[in-house]
N, C-alpha and C positions, 0 to 999 in steps of 0.2 A: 402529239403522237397518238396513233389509233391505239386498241388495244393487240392488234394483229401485228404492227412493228415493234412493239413492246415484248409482245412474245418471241417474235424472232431474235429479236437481241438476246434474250436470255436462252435460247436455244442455241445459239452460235457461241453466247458467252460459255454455256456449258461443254457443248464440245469443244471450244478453244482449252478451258479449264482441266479436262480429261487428258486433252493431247498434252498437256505440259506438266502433269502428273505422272503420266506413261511413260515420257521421258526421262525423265528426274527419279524413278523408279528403277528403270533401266539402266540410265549412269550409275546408279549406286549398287545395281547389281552386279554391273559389270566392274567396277571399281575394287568391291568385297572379293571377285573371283580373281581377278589380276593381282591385287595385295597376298592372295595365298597361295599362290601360282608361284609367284617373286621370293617366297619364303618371310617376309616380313612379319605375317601374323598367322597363327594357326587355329582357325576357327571351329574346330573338333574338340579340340581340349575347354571352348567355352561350353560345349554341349553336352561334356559330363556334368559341369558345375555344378546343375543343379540334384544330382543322384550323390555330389562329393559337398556336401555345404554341410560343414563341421567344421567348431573355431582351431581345431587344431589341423587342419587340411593345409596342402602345402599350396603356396601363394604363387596364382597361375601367372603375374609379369610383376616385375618391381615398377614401382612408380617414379620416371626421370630424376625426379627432385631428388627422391632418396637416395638414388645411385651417386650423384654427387657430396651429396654429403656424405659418404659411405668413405670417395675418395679422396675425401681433403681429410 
């Protein structure tokens, strides 16, 4: 291989690399916007957390595990 197909490879391997970042960037943005659309998760009350971070601040979701044990 020259060094001029060499180059191209890694040219095409980086915009290949870019497009498939931009994707996968985009699904999870769109994923994060749909999840709190759905009501599932509300992503506002993480964005106080760090103006409310004090150990006695009240606890922004319980953790599945615990909910269970809570109920047996």
């Amino acid at each position: 291989m020259s060094s001029v197909e060499i180059e191209q490879l890694r040219i095409y391997g980086y915009i290949l690399g870019t497009g498939i970042l931009i994707v996968v960037l985009y699904s999870y943005i769109i994923y994060l916007y749909r999840s709190e659309k759905k009501g599932e998760r509300d992503y506002e009350k993480y964005g106080s957390l760090a103006l409310d971070d004090e150990l006695d601040s009240k606890i922004l979701e319980e953790h599945p595990k615990n909910d269970k044990s809570k109920k047996e």
